[in-house]
N, C-alpha and C positions, 0 to 999 in steps of 0.2 A: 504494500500500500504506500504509495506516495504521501508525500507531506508536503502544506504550501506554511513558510511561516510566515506567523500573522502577527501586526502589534494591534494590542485593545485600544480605541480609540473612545474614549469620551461621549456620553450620547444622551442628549435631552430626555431624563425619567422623569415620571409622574410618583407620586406616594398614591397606593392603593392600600386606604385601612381597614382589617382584618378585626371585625369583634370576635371579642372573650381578650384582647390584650394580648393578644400574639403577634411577633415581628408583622409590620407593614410589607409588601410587598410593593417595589418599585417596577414601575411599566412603562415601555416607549410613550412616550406623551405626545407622537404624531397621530394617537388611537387612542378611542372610545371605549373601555375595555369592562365587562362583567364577570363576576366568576361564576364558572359555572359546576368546577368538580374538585373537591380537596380532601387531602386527609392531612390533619395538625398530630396527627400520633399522642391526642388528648386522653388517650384512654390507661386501660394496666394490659393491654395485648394487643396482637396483630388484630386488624379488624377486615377478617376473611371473608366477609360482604363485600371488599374492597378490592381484596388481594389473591393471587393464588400462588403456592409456589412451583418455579419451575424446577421439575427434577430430571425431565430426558432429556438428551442432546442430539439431536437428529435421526429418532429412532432407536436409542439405544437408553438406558437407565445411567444416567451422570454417576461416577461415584465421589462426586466431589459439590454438587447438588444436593441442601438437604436444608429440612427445616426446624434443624435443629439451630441455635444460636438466636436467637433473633429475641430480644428486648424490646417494651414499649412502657416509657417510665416518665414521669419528671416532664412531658411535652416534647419525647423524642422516639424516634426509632433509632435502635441500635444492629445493626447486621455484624455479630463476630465471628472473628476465625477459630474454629473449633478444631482440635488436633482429638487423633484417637491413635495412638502410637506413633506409628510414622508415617499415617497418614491425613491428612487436613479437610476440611469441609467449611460452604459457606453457603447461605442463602442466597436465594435467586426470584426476587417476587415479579408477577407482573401481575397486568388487569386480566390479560387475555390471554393469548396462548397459541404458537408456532403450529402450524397443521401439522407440518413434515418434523415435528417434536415425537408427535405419538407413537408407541410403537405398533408394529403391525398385531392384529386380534388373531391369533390362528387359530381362533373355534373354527368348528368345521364348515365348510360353505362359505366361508365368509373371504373374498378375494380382494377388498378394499385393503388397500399397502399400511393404509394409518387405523387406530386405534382412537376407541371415544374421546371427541374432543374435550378441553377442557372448559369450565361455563366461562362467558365473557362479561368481566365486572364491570368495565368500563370500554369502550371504544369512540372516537369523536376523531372528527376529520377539521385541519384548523385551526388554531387560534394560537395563544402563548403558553407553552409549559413551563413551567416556573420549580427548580429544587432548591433548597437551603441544607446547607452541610456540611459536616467534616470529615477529612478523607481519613482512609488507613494511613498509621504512621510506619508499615513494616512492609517490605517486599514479597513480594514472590506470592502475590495474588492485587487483584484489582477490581475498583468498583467504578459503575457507571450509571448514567441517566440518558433513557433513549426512547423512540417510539418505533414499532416494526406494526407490519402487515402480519396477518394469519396466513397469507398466498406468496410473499415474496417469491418472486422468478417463477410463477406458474400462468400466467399471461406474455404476450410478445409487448403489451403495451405497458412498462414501469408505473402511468398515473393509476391502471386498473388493476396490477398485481399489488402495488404498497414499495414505497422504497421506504430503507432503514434508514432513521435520523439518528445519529450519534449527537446528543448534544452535548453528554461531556464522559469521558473517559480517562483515565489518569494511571495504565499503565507504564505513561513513560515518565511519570513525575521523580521518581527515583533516580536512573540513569541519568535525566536530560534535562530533571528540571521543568520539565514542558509537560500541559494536558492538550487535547485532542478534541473536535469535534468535525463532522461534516456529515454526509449520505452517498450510500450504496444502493445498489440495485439491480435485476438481473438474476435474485437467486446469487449463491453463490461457488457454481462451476464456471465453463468455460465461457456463459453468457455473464458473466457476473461482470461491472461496471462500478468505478467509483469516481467521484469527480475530485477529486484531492483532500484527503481531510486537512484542516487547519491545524497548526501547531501553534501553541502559543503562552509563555512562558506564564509560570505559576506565581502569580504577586500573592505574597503572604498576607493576610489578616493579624491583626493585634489578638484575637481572640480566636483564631483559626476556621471559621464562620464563612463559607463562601455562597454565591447566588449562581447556578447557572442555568439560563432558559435559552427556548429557542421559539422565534415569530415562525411560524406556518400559514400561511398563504396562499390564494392560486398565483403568486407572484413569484414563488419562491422561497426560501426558509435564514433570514438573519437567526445567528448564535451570538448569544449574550452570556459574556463572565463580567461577575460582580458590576454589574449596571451600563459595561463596556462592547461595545462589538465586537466581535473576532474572529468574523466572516458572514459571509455573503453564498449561498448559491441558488443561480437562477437561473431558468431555461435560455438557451438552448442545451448552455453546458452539463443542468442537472434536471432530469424532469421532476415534474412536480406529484405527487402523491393525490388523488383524488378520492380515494378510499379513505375508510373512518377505519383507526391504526389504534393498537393498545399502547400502555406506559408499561418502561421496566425499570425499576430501582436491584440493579443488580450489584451481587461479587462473584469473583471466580478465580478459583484458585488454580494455580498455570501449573501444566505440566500432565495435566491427565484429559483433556479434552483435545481433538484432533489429531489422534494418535492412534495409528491404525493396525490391524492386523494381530493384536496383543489377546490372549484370553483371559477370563476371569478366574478363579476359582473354579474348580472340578470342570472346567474348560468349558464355561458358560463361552459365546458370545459375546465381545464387548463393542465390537461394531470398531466407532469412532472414538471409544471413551476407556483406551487401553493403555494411559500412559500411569506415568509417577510423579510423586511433587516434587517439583523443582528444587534448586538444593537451596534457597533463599527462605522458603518457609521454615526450617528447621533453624536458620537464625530468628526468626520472627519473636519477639518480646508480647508476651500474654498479660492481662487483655490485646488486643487490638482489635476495630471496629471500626465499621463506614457508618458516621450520627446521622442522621438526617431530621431536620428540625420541622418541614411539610415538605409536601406535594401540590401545587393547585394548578389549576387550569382555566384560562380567561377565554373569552369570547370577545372578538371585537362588534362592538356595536354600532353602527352604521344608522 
């Protein structure tokens, strides 16, 4: 995957206030904007009306997928890295759920390739997605904030299949110092298509407290860190998504997912999800956790 780097730029926001006394959220202020979907992680649990977790990975059972770890305390969500010898695990939530996730149903008669999908909490096409949060302080796994398609690369048309928005990702904040955002599309084989994601360096907080959202549009999709731009992409160079797409608040821990040809135990099948954890998580310092302080979602109003 290519990288374009990008400097944050400055950009006219609005205060949008959030009753019960919860952080304000800030919003381009060339738009009209309402909320429409949020979770303040107000409660003492995950609120699985909301949420689901993801545990397969392209038809095969993750073994680094689970839903164990995950705290909701104090006006936060916590997703931690859980070790069980020497091997690690992390939570992976989303609203909705990857078609090509599910594994195949081999009851008999039944020649459909996917298995029951999973219920769809939330789906919406458009507006501002907005996260508030603190990253992992320890390598050798990583968290993001994104929207995908259920069909990604099963249409010839990207606006009718769903392209993936990475709005922020933070794999390479360790190495490089730098997070990540942009979209893909195409499925991801030999039709698979990305328009360069943005790089662009990690400005620290006093409190460690960051904001990253991304504008959705039929015009195209601006990425916003901490109130800043930090790219732009718009047709022709990246099509636009015309499909109503779920939210993922994920982590994932590297080294076991896209690893092929390996078996499980008593030589189960493991598909794609045949590797080991990376040797960075075994220095990893415990706790460690991706905070997340909301989720919400705007509508522009016109």
């Amino acid at each position: 995957m290519a990288f374009v780097k990008s400097t944050p730029e400055k950009y006219p926001m609005n205060e949008y206030k959030i009753d019960g006394g919860k952080v304000s959220s800030y919003l381009p202020a060339d738009k009209n904007w309402k909320l429409v979907w949020s979770d303040e992680f107000d409660g003492d649990k995950l609120d699985e009306s909301k949420w689901n977790y993801r545990l397969n990975f392209w038809g095969y059972r993750s073994p680094t997928f689970t839903t164990e770890g995950v705290e909701v305390s104090d006006g936060t969500l916590k997703i931690n890295l859980v070790r069980h010898g020497d091997d690690f695990c992390s939570a992976h939530l989303q609203t909705g759920g990857l078609t090509f996730d599910n594994p195949r149903d081999n009851t008999s008669r039944i020649i459909w390739p996917f298995g029951k999908k999973d219920e769809f909490k939330f789906m919406h096409k458009y507006g501002y997605y907005e996260i508030r949060c603190r990253l992992p302080k320890c390598d050798g796994w990583h968290s993001a904030f994104w929207l995908q398609s259920p069909s990604i690369g099963a249409h010839p048309d990207p606006a009718s299949a769903g392209v993936e928005c990475d709005i922020m990702e933070n794999y390479r904040q360790f190495k490089y110092g730098s997070m990540i955002c942009g979209c893909g599309w195409g499925g991801y084989g030999a039709e698979s298509k990305w328009a360069g994601h943005f790089e662009f360096p990690l400005e620290e907080t006093e409190d460690g407290w960051h904001t990253y959202a991304v504008d959705w549009s039929p015009e195209g999709y601006t990425f916003y860190s901490d109130g800043k731009i930090v790219g732009k992409q718009e047709p022709p160079k990246c099509p636009v998504s015309q499909v109503e797409q779920f939210i993922l608040v994920s982590t994932e821990c590297h080294g076991y997912n896209r690893v092929f040809g390996a078996a499980g135990e008593a030589g189960e099948d493991r598909g794609c999800c045949g590797g080991k954890p990376v040797a960075e998580l075994f220095d990893a310092t415990l706790p460690d956790f991706f905070e997340v302080d909301y989720v919400r979602v705007f509508d522009e109003v016109k």
